[in-house]
Biopython code that builds the backbone (N, CA, C, O; Angstrom):
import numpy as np
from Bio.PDB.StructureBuilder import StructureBuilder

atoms = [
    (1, "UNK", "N", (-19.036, -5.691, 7.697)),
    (1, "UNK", "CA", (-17.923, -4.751, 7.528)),
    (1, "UNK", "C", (-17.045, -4.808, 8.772)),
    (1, "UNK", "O", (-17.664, -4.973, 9.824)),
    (2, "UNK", "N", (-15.670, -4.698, 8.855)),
    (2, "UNK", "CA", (-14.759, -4.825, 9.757)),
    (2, "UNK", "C", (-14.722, -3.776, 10.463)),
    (2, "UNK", "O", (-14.686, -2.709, 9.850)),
    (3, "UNK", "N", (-14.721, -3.754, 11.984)),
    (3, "UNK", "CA", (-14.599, -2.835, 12.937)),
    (3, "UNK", "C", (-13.340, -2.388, 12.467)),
    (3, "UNK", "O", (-12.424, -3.131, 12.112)),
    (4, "UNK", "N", (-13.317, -0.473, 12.481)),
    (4, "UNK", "CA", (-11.926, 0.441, 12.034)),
    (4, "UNK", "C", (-11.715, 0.663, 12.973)),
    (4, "UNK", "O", (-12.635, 1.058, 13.690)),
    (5, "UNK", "N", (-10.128, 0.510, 13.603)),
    (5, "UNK", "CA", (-9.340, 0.823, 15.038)),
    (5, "UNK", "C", (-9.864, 2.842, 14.965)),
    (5, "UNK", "O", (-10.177, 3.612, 14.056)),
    (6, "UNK", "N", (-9.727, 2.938, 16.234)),
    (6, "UNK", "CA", (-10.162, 4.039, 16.558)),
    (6, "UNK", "C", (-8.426, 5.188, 15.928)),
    (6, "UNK", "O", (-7.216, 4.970, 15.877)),
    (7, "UNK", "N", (-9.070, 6.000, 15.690)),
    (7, "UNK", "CA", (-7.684, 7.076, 15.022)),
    (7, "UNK", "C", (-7.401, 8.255, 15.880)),
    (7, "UNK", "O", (-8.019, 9.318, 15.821)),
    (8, "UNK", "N", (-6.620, 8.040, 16.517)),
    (8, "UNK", "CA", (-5.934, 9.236, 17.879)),
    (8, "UNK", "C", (-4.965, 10.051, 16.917)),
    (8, "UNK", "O", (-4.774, 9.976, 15.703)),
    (9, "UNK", "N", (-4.284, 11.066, 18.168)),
    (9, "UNK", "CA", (-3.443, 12.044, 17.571)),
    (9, "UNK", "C", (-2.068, 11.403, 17.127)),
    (9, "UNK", "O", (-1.161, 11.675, 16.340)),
    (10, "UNK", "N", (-2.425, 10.276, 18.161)),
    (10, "UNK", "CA", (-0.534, 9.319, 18.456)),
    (10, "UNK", "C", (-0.884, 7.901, 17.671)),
    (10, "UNK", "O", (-0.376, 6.864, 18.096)),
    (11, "UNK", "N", (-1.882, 7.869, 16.359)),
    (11, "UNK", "CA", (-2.113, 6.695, 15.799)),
    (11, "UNK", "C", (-0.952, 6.537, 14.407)),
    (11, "UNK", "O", (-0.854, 7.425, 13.561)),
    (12, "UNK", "N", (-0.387, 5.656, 14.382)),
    (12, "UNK", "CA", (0.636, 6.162, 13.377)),
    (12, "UNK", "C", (-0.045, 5.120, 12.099)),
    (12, "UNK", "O", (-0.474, 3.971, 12.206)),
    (13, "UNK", "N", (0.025, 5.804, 11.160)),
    (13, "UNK", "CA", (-0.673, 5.038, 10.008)),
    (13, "UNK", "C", (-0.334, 4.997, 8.912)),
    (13, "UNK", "O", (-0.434, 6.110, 8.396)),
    (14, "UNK", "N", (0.099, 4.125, 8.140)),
    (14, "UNK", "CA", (0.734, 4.556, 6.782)),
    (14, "UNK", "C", (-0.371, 4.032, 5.620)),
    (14, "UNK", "O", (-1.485, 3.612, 5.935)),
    (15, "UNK", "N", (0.090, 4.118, 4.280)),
    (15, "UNK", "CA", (-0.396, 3.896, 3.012)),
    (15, "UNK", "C", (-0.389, 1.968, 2.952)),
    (15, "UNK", "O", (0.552, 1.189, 3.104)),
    (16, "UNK", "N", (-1.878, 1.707, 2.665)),
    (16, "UNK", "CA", (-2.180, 0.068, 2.113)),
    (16, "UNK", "C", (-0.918, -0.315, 1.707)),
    (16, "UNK", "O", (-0.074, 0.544, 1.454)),
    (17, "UNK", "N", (-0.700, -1.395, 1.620)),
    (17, "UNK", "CA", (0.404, -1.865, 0.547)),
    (17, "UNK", "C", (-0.474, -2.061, -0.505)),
    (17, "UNK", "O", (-0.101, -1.617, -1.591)),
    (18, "UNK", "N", (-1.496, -2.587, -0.457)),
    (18, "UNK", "CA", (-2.538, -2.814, -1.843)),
    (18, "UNK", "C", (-2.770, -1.795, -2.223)),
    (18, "UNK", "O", (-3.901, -1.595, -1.780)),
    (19, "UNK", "N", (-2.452, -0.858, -2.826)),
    (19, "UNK", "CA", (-3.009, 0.046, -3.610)),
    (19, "UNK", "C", (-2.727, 0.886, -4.433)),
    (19, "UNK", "O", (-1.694, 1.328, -3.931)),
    (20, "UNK", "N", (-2.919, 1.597, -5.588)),
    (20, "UNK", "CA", (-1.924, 1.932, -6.681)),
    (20, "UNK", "C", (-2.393, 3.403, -6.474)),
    (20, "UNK", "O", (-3.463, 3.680, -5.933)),
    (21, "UNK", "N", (-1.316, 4.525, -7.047)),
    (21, "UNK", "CA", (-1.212, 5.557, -6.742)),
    (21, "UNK", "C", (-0.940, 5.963, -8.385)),
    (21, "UNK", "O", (0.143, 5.600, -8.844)),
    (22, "UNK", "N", (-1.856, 6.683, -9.266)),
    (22, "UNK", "CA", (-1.259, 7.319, -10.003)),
    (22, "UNK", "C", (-1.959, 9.255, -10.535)),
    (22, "UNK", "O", (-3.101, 9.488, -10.138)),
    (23, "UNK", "N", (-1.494, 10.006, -11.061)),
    (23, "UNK", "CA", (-1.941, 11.247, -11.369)),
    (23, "UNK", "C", (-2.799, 11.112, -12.417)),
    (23, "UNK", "O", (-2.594, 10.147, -13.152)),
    (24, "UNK", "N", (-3.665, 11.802, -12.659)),
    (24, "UNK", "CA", (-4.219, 12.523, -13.862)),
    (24, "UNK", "C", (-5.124, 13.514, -14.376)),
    (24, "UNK", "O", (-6.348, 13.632, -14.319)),
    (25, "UNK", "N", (-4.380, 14.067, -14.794)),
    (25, "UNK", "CA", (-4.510, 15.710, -15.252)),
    (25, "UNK", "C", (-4.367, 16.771, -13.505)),
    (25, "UNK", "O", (-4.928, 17.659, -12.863)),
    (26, "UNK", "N", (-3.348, 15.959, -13.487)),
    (26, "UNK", "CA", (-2.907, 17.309, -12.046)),
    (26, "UNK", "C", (-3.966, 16.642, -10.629)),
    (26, "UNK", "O", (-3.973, 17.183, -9.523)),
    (27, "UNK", "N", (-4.889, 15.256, -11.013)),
    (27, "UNK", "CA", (-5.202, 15.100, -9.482)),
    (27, "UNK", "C", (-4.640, 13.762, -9.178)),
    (27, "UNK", "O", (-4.199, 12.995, -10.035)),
    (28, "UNK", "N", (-4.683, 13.541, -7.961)),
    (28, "UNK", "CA", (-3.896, 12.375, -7.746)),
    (28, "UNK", "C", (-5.059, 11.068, -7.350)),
    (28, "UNK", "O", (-5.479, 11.160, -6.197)),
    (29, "UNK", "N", (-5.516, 10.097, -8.014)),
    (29, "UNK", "CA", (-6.023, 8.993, -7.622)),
    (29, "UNK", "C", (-5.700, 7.686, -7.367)),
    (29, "UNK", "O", (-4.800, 7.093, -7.962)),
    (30, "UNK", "N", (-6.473, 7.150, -6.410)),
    (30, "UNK", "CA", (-5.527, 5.857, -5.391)),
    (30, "UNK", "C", (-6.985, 4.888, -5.603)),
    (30, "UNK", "O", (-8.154, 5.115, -5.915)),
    (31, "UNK", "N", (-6.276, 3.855, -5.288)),
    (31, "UNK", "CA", (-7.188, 2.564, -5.555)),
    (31, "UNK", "C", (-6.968, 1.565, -5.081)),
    (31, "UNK", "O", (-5.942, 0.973, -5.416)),
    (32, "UNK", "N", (-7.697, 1.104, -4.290)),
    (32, "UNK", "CA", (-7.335, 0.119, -3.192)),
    (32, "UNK", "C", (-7.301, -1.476, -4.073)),
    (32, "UNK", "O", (-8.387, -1.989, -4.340)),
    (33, "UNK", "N", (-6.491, -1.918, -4.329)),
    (33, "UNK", "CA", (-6.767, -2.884, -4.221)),
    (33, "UNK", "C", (-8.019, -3.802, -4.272)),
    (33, "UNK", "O", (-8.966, -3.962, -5.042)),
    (34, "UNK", "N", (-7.373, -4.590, -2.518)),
    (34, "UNK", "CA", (-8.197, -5.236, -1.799)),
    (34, "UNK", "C", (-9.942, -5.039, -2.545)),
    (34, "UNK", "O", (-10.703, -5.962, -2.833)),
    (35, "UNK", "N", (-10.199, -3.535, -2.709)),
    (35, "UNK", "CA", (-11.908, -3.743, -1.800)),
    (35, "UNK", "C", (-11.992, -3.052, -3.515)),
    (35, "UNK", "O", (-13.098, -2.612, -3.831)),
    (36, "UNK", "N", (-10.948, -2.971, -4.494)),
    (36, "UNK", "CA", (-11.433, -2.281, -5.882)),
    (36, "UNK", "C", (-12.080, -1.265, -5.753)),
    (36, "UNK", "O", (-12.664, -0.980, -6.799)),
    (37, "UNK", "N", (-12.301, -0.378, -4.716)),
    (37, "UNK", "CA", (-12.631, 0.943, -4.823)),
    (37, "UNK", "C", (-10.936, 2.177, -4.906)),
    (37, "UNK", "O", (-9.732, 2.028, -4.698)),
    (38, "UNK", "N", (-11.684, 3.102, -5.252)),
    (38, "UNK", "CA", (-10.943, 4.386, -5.316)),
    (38, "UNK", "C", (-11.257, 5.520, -5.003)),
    (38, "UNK", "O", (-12.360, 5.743, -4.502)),
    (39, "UNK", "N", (-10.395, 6.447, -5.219)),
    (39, "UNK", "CA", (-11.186, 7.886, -4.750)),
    (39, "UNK", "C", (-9.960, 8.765, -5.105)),
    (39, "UNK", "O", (-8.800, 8.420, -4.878)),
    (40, "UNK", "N", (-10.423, 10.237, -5.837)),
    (40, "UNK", "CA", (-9.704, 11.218, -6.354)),
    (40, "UNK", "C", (-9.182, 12.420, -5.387)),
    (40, "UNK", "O", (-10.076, 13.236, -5.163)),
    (41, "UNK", "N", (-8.124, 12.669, -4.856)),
    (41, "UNK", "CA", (-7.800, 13.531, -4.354)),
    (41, "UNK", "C", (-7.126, 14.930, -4.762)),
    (41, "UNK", "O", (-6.127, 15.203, -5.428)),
    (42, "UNK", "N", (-8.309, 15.884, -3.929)),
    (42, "UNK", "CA", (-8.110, 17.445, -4.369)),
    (42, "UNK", "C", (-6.893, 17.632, -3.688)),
    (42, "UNK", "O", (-6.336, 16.829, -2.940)),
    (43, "UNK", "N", (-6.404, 19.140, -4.119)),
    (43, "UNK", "CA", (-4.846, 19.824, -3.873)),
    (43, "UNK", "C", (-4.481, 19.091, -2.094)),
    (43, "UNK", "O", (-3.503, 18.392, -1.830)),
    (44, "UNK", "N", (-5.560, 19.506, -1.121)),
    (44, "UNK", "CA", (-5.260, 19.313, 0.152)),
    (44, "UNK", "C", (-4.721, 17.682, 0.532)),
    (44, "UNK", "O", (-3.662, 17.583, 1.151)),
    (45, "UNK", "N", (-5.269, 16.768, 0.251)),
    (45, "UNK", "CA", (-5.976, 15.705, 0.295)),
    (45, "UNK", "C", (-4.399, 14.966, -0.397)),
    (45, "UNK", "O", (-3.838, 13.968, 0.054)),
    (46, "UNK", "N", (-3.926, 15.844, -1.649)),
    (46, "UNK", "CA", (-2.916, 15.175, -2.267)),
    (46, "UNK", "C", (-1.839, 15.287, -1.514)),
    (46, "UNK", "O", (-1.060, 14.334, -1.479)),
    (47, "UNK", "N", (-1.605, 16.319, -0.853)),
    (47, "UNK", "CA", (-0.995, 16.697, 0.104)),
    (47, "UNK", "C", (-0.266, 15.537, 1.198)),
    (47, "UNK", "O", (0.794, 14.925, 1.322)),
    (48, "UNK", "N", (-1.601, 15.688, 1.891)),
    (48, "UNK", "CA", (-1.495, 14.626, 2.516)),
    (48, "UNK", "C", (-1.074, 13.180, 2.517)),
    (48, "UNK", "O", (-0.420, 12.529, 3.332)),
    (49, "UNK", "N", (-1.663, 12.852, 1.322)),
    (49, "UNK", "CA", (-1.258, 11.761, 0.936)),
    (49, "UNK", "C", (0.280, 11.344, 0.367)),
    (49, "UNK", "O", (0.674, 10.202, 0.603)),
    (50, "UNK", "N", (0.888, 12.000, -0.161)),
    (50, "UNK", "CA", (2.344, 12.602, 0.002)),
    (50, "UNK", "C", (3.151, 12.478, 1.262)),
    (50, "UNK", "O", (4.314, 12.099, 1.399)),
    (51, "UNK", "N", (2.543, 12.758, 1.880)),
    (51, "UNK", "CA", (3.148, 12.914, 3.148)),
    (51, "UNK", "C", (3.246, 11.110, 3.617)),
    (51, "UNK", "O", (4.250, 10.405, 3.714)),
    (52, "UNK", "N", (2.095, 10.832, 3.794)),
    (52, "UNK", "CA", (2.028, 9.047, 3.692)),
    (52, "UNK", "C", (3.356, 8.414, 3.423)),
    (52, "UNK", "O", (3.708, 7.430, 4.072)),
    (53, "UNK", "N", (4.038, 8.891, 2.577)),
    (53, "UNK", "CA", (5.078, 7.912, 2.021)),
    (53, "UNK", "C", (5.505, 7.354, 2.718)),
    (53, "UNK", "O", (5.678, 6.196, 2.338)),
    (54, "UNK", "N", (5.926, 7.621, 3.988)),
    (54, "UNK", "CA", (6.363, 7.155, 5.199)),
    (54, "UNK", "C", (5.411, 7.019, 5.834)),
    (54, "UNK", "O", (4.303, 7.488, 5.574)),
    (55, "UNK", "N", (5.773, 6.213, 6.954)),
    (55, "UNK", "CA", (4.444, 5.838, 8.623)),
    (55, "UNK", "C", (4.336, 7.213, 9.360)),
    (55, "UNK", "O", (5.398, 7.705, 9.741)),
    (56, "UNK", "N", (3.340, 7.793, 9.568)),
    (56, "UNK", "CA", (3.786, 9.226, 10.327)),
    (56, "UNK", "C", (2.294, 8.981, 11.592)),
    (56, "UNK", "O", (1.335, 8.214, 11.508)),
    (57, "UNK", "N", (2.603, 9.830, 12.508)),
    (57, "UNK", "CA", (1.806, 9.568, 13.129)),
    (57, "UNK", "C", (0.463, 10.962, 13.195)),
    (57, "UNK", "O", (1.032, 12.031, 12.973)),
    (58, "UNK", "N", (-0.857, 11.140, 13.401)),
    (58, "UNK", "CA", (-1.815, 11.557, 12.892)),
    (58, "UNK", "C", (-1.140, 12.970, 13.103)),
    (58, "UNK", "O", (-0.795, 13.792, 12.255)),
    (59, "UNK", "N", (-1.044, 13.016, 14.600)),
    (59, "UNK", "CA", (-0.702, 14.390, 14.637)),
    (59, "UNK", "C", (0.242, 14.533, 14.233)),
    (59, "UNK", "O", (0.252, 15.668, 14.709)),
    (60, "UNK", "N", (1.460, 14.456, 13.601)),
    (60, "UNK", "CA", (2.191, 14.687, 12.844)),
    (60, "UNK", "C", (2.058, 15.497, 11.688)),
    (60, "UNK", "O", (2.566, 16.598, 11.472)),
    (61, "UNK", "N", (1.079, 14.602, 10.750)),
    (61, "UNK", "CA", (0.315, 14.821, 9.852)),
    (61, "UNK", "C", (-0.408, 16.155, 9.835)),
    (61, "UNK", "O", (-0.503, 16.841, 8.818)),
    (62, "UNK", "N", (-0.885, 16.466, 10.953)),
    (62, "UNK", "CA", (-1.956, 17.772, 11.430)),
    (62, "UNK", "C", (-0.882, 19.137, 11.540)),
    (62, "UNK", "O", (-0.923, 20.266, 11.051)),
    (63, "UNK", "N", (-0.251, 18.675, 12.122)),
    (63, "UNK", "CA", (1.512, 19.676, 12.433)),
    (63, "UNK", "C", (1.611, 20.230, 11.064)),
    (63, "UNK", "O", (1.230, 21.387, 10.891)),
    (64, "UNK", "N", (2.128, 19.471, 9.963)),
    (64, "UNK", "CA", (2.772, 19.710, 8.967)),
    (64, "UNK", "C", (1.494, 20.357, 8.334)),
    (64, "UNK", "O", (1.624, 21.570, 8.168)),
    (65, "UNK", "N", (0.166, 19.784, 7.901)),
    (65, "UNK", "CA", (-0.444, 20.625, 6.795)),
    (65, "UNK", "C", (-0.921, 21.521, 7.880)),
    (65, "UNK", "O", (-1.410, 22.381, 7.147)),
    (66, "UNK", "N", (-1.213, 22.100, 9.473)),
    (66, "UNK", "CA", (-1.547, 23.013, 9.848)),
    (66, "UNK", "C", (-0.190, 24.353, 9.416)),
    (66, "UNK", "O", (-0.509, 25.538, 9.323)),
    (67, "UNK", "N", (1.388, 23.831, 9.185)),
    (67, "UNK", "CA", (2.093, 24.804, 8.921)),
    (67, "UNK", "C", (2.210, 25.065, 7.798)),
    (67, "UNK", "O", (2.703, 26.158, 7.520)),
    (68, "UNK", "N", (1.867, 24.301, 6.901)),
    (68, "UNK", "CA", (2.082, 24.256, 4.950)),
    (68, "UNK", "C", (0.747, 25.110, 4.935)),
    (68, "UNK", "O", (0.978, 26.263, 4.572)),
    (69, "UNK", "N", (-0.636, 24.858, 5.240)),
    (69, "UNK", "CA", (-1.520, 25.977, 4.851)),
    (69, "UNK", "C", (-2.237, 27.290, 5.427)),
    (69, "UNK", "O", (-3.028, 28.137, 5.014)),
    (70, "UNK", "N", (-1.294, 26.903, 7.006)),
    (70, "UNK", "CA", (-1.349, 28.557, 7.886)),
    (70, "UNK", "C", (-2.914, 28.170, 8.095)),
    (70, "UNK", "O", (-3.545, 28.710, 7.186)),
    (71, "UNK", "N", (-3.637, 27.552, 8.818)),
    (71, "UNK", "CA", (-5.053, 27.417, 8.674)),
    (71, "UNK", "C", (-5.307, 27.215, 10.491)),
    (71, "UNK", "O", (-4.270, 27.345, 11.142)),
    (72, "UNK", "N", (-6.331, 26.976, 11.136)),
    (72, "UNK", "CA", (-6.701, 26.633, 12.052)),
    (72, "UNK", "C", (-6.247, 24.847, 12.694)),
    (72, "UNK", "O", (-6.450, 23.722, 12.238)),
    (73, "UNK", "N", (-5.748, 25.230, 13.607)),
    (73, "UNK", "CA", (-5.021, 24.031, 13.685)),
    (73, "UNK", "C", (-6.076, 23.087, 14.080)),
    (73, "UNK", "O", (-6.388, 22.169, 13.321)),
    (74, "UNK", "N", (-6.689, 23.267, 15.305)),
    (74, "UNK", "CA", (-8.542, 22.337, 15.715)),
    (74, "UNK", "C", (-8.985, 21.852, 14.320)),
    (74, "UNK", "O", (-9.010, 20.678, 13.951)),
    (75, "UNK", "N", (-9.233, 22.629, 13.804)),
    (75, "UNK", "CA", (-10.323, 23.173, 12.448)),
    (75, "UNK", "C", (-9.719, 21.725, 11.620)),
    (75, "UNK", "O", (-10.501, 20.778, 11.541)),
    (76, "UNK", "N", (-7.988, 21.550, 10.867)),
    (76, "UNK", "CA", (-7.393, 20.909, 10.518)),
    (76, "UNK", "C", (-7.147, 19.722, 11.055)),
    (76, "UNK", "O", (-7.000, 18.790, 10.265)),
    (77, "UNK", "N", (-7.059, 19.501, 12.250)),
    (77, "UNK", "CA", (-7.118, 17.809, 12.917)),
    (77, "UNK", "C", (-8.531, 17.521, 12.674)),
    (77, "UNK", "O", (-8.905, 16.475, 12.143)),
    (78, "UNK", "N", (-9.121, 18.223, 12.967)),
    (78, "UNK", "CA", (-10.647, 17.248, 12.782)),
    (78, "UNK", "C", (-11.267, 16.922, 11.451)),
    (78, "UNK", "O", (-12.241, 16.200, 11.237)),
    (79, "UNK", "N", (-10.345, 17.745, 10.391)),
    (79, "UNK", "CA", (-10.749, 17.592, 8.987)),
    (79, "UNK", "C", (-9.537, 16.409, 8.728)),
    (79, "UNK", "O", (-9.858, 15.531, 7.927)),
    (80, "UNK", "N", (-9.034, 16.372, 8.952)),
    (80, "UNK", "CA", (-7.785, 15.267, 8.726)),
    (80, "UNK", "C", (-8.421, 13.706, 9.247)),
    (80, "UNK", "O", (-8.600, 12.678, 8.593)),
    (81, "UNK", "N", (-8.648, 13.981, 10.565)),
    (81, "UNK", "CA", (-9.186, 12.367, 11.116)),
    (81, "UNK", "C", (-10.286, 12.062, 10.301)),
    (81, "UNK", "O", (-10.455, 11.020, 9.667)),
    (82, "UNK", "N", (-11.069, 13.101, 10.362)),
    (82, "UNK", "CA", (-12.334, 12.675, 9.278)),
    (82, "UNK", "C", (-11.622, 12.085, 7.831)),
    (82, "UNK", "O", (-11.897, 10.900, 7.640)),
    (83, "UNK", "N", (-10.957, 12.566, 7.027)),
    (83, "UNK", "CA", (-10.615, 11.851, 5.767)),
    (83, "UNK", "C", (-9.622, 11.040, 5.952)),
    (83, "UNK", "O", (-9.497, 10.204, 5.056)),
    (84, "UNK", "N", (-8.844, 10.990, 6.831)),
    (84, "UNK", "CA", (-8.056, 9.589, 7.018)),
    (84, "UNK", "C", (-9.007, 8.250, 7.868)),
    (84, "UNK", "O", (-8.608, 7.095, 7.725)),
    (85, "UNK", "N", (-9.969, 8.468, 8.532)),
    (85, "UNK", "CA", (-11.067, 7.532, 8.998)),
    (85, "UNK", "C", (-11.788, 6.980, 7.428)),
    (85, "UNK", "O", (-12.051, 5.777, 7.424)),
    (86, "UNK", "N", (-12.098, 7.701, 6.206)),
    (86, "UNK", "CA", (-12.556, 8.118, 5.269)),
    (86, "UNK", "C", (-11.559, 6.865, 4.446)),
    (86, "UNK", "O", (-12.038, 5.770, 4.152)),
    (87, "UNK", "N", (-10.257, 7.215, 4.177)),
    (87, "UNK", "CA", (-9.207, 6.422, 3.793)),
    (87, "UNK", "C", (-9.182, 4.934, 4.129)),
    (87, "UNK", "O", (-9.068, 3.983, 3.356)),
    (88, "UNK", "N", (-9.356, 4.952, 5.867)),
    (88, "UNK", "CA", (-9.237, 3.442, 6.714)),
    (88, "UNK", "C", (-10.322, 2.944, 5.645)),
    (88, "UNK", "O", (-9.966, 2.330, 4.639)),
    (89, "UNK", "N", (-11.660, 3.238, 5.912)),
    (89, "UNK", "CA", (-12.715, 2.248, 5.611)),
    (89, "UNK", "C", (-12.601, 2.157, 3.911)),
    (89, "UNK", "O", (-12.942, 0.975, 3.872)),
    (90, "UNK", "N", (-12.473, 2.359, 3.064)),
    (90, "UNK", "CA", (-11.914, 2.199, 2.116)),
    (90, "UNK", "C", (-10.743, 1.295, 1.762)),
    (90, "UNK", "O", (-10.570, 0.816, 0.642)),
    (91, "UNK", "N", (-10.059, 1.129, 2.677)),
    (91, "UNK", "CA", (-9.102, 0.082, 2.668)),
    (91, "UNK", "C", (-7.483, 0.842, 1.855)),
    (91, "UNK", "O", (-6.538, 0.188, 1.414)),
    (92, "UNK", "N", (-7.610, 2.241, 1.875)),
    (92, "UNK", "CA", (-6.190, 2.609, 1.591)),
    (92, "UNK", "C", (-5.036, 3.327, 2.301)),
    (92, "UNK", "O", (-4.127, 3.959, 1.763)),
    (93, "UNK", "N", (-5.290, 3.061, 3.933)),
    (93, "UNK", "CA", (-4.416, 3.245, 4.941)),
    (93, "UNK", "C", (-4.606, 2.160, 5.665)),
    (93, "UNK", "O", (-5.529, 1.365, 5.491)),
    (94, "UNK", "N", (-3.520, 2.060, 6.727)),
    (94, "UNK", "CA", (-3.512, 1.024, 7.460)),
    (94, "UNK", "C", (-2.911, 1.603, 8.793)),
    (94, "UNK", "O", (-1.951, 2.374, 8.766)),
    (95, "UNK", "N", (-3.497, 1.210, 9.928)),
    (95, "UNK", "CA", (-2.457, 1.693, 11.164)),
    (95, "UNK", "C", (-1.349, 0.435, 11.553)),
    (95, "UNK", "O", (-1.352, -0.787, 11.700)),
    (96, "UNK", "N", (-0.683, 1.253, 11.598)),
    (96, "UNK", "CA", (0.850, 0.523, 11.581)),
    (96, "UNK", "C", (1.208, -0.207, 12.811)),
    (96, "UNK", "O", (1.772, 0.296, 13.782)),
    (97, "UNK", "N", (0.770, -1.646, 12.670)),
    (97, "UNK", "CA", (0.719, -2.783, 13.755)),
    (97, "UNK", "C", (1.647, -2.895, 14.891)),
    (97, "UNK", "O", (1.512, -3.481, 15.965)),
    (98, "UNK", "N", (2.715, -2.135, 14.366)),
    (98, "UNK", "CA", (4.069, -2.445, 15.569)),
    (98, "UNK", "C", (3.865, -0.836, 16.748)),
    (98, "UNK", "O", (4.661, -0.354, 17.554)),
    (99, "UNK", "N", (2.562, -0.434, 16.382)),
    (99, "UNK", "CA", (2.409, 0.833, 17.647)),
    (99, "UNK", "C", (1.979, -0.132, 18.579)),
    (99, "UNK", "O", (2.299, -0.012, 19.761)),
    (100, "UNK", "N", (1.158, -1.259, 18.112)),
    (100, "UNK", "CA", (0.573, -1.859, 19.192)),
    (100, "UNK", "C", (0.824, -3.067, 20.232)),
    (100, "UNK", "O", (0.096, -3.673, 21.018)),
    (101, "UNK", "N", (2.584, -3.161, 19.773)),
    (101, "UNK", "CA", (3.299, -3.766, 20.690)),
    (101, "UNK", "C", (3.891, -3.586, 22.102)),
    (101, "UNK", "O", (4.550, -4.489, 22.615)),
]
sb = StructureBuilder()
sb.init_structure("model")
sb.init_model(0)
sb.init_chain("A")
sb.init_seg("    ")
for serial, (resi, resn, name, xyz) in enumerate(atoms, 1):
    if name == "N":
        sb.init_residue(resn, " ", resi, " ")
    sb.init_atom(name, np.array(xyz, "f"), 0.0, 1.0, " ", f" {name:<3s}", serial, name[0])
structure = sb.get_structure()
């Protein structure tokens, strides 16, 4: 299995290009491609993934759903890296190569 780059606050990461995005019955499921796995995302999770559309960077990401659900902001980055680390190894994010120029 391929070593996953480590995921900071300033890691900017966007959505696979391999991978298809569609709804059903109100949840949103994604599917990688590459590795033919998938995975169903609840209300939060869809959220997020939304947000993806663009390259954003983690904490970014943490900013916006810590102000969209009024929640603990700590509490919310560490639930975020966890399912976007979750995402990496799955193969349906990617960190966006030109941070590392």
């Amino acid at each position: 299995m391929p070593h996953s780059p480590l995921l900071t606050p300033a890691t900017i990461i966007a959505r696979h290009a391999e991978q298809i995005t569609a709804e059903i019955d109100g949840e949103v499921v994604v599917m990688g491609l590459a590795q033919g796995k998938y995975i169903g995302l609840d209300d939060v999770a869809s959220t997020l993934w939304r947000l993806l559309e663009q390259p954003q960077s983690v904490q970014h990401l943490c900013d916006l759903l810590a102000q969209h659900y009024r929640g603990d902001a700590a509490e919310i980055s560490a639930d975020v890296l966890a399912f976007l680390g979750e995402l990496l190894e799955l193969g349906l994010i990617q960190v966006d190569a030109a941070q590392n120029l």
